[in-house]
C-alpha positions in Angstrom: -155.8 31.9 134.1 -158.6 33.1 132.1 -159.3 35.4 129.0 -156.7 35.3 126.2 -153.6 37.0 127.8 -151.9 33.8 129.3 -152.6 32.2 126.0 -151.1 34.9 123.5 -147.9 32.9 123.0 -144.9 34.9 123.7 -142.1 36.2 120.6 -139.1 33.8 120.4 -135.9 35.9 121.4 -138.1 38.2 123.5 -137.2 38.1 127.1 -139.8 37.7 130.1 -139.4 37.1 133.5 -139.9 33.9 135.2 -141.8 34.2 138.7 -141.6 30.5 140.3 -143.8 31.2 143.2 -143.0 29.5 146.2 -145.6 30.1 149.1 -144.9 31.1 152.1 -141.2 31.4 151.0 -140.4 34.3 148.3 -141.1 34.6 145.1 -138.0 33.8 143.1 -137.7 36.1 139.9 -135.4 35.9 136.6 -134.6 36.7 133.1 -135.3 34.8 130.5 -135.0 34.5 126.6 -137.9 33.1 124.6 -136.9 29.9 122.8 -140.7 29.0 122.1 -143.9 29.3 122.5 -147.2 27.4 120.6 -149.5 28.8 122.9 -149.7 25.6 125.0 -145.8 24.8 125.8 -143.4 28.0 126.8 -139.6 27.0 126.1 -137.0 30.0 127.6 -133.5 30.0 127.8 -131.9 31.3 131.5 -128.9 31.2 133.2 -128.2 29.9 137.0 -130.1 32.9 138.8 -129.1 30.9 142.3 -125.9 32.1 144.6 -122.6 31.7 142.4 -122.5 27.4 143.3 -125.4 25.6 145.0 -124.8 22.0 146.0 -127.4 19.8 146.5 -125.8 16.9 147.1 -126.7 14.9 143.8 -125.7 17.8 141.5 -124.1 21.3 141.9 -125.5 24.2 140.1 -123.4 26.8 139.3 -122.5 30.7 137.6 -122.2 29.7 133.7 -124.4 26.8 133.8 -127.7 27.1 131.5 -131.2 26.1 132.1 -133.7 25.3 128.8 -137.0 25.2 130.7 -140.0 23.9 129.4 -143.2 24.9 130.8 -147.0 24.0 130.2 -150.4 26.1 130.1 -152.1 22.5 130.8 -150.1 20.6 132.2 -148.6 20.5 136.5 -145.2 20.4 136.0 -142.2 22.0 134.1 -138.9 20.1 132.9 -135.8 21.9 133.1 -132.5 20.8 131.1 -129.8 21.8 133.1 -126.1 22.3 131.4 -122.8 23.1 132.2 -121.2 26.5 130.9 -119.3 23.9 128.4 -122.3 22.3 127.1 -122.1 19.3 129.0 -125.5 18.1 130.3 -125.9 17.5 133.7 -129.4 16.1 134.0 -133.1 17.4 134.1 -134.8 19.1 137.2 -138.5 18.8 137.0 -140.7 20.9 139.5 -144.2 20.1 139.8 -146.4 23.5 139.5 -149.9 24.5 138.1 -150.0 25.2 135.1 -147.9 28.1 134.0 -149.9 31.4 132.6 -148.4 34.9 131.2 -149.2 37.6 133.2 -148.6 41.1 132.3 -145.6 39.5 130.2 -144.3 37.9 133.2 -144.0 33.9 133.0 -145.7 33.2 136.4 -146.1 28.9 137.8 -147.0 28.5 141.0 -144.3 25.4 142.7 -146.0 23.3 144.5 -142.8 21.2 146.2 -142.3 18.1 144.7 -139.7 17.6 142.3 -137.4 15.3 140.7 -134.2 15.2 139.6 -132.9 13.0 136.6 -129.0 12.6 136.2 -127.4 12.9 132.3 -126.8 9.2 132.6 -130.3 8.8 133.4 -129.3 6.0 136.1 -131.9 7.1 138.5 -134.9 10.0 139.2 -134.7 10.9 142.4 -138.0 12.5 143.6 -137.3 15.3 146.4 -139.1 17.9 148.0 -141.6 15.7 149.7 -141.5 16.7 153.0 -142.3 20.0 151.7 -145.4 19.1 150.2 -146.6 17.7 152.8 -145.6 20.6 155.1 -147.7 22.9 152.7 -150.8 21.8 153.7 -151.9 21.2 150.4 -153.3 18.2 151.4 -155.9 19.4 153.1 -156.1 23.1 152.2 -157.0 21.7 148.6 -157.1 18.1 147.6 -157.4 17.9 144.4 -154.6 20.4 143.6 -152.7 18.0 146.0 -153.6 14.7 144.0 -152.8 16.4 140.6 -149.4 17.2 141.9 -148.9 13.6 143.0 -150.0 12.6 139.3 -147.8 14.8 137.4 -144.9 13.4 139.8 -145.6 10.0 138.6 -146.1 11.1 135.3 -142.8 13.5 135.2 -141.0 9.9 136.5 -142.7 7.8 134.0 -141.4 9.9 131.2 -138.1 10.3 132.7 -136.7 6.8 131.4 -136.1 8.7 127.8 -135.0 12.0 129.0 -137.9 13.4 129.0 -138.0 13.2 124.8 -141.9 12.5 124.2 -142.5 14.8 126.4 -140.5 18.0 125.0 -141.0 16.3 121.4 -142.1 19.2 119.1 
């Protein structure tokens, strides 16, 4: 993104739309509140946009449960704390993206696959999505996009031992 429009931070308790691209598949669109923004890191507020209960098999997301989603201007990846309508956590599903940019006041990343899943009790991150990535192409459609996505993986797992806390640390 260039010029000053995907930098203009967006108004806390405004909402946007998200737009999580998802090439060749549809777009998936949804509301969202504003929590946050500095400019560099987006924080909104969303509910489960999915079908009314969604099991993956290591967690089941459901209608009441809330997603705080954090995502970056500079950075490939976006951490998502996922909770129960109660309040209880449930753990933190990460996708790895490009960097996010606001685009005619809609909150647009592009997902490129990979993901990982981290569990409240933070026993074990689970990266998924793999076989997609490599049935993308990216590889060899653009390598370097393809190898940053691999690093933010790693990084997104590195940081996962602490909840994700130095990374979403204001």
């Amino acid at each position: 993104m260039h010029g000053t429009e995907g930098t203009t931070p967006l108004a806390p308790g405004s909402e946007v739309t998200v737009r999580l691209v998802k090439h060749p598949r549809p777009d998936v669109r949804y509301p969202a509140t504003v929590i946050h923004d500095d400019g560099i890191r987006i924080t909104v507020q969303a509910p489960w946009a999915g079908p009314p209960s969604r099991d993956f098999g290591f967690v089941r997301f459901e209608r009441g449960d809330v997603f705080t989603e954090h995502y970056w201007r500079d950075r490939w990846y976006s951490v998502k704390e996922v909770r129960a309508g109660d309040g209880t956590l449930k753990g933190w599903y990460c996708d790895v993206t490009r960097p996010a940019a606001v685009v005619g006041g809609i909150l647009v990343v592009q997902d490129l696959d990979l993901d990982l899943w981290l569990p409240a009790d933070r026993s074990t991150a689970l990266r998924l999505d793999e076989d997609e990535f490599l049935a993308s192409g990216i590889e060899q459609r653009d390598p370097a996009a393809a190898a940053r996505a691999r690093a933010a993986l790693d990084e997104l797992e590195k940081h996962s031992g602490d909840g994700f806390a130095a990374l979403l640390a204001p």
